[in-house]
GULUM-848031 format. One record per residue (C-alpha): residue in one letter; residue number from 1; z, x, y negated. Coordinates in steps of 0.05 Angstrom, whole numbers, plus 5000, padded with zeros to 4 digits. Layout:
! residues N
> rest, nr, up, east, north
> a, NUM, Z, X, Y
...
! end
This chain:
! residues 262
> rest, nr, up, east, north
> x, 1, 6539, 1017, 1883
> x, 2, 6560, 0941, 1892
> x, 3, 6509, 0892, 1874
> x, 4, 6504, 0813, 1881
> x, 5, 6449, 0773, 1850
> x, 6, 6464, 0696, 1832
> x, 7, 6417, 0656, 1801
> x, 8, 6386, 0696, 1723
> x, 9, 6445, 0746, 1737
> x, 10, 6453, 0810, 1775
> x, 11, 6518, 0837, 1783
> x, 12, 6539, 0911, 1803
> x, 13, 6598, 0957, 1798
> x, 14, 6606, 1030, 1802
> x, 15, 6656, 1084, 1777
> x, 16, 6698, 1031, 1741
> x, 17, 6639, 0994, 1709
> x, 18, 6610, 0936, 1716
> x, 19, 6539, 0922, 1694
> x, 20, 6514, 0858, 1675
> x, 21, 6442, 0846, 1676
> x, 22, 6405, 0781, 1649
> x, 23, 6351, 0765, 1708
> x, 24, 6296, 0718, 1681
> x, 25, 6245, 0772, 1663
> x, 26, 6183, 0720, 1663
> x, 27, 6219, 0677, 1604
> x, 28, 6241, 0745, 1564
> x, 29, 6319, 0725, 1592
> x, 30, 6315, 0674, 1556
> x, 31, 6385, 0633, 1562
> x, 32, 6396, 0586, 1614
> x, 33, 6465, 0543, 1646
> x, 34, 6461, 0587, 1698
> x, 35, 6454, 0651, 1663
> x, 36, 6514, 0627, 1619
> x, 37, 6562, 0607, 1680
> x, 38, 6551, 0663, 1716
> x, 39, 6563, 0713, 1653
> x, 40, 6627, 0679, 1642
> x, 41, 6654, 0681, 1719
> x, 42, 6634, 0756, 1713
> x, 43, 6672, 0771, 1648
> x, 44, 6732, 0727, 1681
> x, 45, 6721, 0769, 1744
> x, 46, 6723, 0834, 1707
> x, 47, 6793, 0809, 1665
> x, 48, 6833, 0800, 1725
> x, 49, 6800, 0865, 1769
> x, 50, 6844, 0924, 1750
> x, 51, 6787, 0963, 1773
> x, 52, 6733, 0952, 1733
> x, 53, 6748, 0988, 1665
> x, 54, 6681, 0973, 1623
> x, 55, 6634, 0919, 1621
> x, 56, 6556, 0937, 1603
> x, 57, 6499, 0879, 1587
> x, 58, 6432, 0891, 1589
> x, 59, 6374, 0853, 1601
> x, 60, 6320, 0858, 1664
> x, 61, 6243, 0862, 1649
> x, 62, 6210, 0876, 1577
> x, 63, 6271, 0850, 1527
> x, 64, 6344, 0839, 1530
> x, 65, 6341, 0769, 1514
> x, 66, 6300, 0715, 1470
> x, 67, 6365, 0677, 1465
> x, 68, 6340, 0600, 1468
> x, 69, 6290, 0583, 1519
> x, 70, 6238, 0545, 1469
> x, 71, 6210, 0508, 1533
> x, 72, 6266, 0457, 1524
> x, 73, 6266, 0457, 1447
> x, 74, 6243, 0404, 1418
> x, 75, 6264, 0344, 1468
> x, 76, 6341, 0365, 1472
> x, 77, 6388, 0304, 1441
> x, 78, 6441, 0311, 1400
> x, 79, 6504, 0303, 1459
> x, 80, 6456, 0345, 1504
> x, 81, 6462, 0407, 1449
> x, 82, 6534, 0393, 1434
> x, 83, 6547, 0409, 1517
> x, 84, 6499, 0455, 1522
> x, 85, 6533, 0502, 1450
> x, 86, 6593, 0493, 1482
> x, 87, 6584, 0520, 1538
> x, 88, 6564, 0579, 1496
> x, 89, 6615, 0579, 1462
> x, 90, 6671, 0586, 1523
> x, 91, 6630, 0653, 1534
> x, 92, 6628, 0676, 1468
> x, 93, 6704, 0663, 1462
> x, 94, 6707, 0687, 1539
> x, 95, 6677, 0768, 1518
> x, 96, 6720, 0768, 1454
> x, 97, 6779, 0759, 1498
> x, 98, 6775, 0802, 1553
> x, 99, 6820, 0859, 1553
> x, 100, 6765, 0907, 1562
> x, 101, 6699, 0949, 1527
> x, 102, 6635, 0905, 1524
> x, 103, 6576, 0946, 1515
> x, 104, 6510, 0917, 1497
> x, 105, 6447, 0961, 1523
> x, 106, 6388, 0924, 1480
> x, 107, 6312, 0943, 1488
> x, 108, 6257, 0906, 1471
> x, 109, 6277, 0846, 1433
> x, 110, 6347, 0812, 1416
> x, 111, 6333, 0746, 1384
> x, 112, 6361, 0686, 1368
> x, 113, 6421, 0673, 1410
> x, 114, 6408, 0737, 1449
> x, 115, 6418, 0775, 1385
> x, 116, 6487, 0741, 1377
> x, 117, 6504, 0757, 1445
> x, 118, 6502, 0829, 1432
> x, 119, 6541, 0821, 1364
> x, 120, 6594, 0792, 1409
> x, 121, 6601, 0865, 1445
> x, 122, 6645, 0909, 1431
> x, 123, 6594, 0961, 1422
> x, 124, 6521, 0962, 1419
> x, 125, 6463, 1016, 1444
> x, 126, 6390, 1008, 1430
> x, 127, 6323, 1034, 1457
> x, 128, 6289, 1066, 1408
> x, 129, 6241, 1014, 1375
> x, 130, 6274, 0955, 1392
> x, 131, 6272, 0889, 1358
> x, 132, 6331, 0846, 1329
> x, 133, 6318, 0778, 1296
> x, 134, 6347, 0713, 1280
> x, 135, 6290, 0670, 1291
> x, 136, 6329, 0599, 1287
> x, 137, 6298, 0583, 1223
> x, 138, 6225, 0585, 1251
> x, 139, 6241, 0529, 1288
> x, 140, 6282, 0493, 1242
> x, 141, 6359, 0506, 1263
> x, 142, 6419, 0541, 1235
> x, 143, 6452, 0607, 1283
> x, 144, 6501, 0591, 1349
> x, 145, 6532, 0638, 1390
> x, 146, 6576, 0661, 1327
> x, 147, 6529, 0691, 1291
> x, 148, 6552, 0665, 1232
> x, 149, 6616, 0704, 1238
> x, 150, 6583, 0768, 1263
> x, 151, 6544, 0781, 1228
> x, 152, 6571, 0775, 1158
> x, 153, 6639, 0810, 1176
> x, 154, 6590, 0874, 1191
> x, 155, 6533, 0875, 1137
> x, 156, 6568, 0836, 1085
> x, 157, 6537, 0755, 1074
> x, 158, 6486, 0780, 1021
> x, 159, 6441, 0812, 1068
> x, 160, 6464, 0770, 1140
> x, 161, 6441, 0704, 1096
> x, 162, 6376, 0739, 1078
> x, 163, 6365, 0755, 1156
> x, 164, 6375, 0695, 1173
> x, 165, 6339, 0660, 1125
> x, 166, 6284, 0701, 1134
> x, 167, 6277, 0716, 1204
> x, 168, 6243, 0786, 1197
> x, 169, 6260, 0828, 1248
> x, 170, 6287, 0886, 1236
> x, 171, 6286, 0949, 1297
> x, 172, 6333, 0979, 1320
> x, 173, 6334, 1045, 1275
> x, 174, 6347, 0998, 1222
> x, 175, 6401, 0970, 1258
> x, 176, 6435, 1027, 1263
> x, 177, 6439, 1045, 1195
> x, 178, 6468, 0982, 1184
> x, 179, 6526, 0990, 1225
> x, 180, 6504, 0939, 1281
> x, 181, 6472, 0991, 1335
> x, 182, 6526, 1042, 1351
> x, 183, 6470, 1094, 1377
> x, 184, 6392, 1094, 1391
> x, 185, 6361, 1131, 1444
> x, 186, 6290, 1138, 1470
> x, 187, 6271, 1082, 1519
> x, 188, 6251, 1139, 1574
> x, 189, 6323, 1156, 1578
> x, 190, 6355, 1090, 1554
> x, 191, 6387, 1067, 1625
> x, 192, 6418, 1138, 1625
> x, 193, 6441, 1146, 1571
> x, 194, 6479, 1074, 1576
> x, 195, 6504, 1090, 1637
> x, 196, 6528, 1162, 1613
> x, 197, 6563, 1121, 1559
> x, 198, 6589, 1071, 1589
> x, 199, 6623, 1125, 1637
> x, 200, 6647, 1160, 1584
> x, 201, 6681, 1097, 1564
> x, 202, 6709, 1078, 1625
> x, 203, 6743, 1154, 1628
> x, 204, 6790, 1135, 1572
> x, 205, 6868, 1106, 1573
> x, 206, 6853, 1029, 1589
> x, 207, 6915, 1004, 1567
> x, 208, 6903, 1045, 1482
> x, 209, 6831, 1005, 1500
> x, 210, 6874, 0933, 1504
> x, 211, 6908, 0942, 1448
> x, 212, 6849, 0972, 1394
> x, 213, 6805, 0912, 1417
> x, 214, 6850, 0864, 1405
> x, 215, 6877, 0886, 1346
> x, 216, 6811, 0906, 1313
> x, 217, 6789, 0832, 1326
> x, 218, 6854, 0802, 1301
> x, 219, 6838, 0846, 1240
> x, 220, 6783, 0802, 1209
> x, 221, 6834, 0742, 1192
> x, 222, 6905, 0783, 1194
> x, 223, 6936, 0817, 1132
> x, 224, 6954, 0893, 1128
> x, 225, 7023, 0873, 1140
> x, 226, 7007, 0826, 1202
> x, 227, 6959, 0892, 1234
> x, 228, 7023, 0940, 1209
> x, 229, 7068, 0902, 1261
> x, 230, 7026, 0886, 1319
> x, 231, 7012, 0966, 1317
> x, 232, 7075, 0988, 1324
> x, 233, 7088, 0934, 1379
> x, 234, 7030, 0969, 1407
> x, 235, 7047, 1040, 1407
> x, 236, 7124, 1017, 1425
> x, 237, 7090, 0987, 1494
> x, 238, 7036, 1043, 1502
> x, 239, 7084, 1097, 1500
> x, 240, 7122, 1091, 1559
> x, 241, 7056, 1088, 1606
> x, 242, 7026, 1147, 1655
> x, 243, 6964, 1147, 1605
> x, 244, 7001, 1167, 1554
> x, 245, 7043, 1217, 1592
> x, 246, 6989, 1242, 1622
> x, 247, 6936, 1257, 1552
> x, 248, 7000, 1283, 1519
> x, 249, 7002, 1337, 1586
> x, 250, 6928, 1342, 1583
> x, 251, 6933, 1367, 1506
> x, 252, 6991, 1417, 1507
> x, 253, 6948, 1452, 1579
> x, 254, 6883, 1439, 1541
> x, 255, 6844, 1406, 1596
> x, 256, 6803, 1339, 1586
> x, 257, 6855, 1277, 1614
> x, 258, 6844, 1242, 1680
> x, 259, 6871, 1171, 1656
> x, 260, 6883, 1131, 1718
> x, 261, 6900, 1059, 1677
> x, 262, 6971, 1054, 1686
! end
């Protein structure tokens, strides 16, 4: 297994997949410019490497992240936070548009900005007993990091307003029958069960995966006929690659595929 470490981020890659690990353990990963540059030359990294087929994020220590670092609320000014969201923001906007599977692997606690980081996945997985929690309103601030578009496109803006005015966390269990954790597994077996995941994942026709993340996140603001048309331009350019060829072989032998992304 590759791995690199740059400053609050360690990088590696194996079998196709490159895992993403928030490194400042002492502050609970809490967000920093460094952390946020290096995520987004890593999810740039991983757009323009044919090899690496799935992208997981996960954070190092006791949590995945505490989003904000609260050691430099309070004394921020107002041009300081404008640089500072935006910065977020290119990263946000960076994971929505890479042509690849983001999986989020969450234990311990997600909140604030580090529970909007996860909504910005593709997919999330949860240790058992986890935490998620929008804590911006016990100090006074609205959500960043796109929470506010999220979270209301996947539990309705009833209930995401009532999170968020609230800030009760709620764990992961409870997540997950809300249709924001995909799947919850015990935290003895967490790491193994992400990576057997994320393998899984990385297994499957890369070029189908392009196509049903884009289109899935055009959905939100398209009509039926605007989704209608960019699927059959979809299939029309899918159908003509080995991936295809080779599941449509795979099925008529009965045998599992071996999709080689091309």
């Amino acid at each position: 297994m590759e791995q690199t470490e740059t400053r609050h981020l360690l990088v590696s890659k194996n079998n196709g997949v490159m895992h993403l690990t928030l490194n400042r353990p002492d502050s609970l990963n809490a967000f920093s410019p460094e952390m946020m540059s290096g995520l987004k030359e890593s999810i740039e990294e991983a757009k323009s490497d044919d090899s690496i087929r799935v992208v997981t994020l996960s954070g190092a220590g006791r949590g995945f992240s505490a989003g904000g670092d609260v050691k430099t609320m309070g004394s921020a000014d107002s041009l300081a936070t404008y640089h500072h969201i935006g910065n977020l923001n290119d990263l946000i906007l960076a994971m929505r548009d890479l042509n690849k599977p983001i999986i989020a692997a969450v234990h311990g606690y997600a909140a604030g900005a580090g529970f909007n980081l996860a909504l910005a996945c593709d997919m999330i997985l949860a240790a058992e007993g986890s935490k998620f929690v929008l804590s911006f309103s016990r100090v006074g601030l609205s959500s960043d990091g796109g929470g506010l578009y999220f979270l209301p496109r996947l539990i309705g803006p009833y209930l995401a307003k009532e999170l968020l005015f609230t800030a009760e966390p709620i764990t992961a269990e409870k997540a997950h029958s809300l249709g924001i954790v995909n799947h919850t597994y015990p935290l003895a077996e967490f790491k193994d069960q992400v990576e057997k995941f994320a393998d899984k994942i990385a297994s499957g026709p890369s070029e189908a995966y392009q196509f049903i993340k884009k289109i899935s996140n055009q959905s939100y603001n398209s009509t039926l006929d605007e989704i209608l048309e960019l699927e059959r331009i979809s299939q029309a350019t899918i159908v003509t690659t080995e991936s295809h060829k080779e599941g449509v072989q795979a099925f008529k032998e009965k045998r599992e595929p071996n999709f080689k992304g091309k």
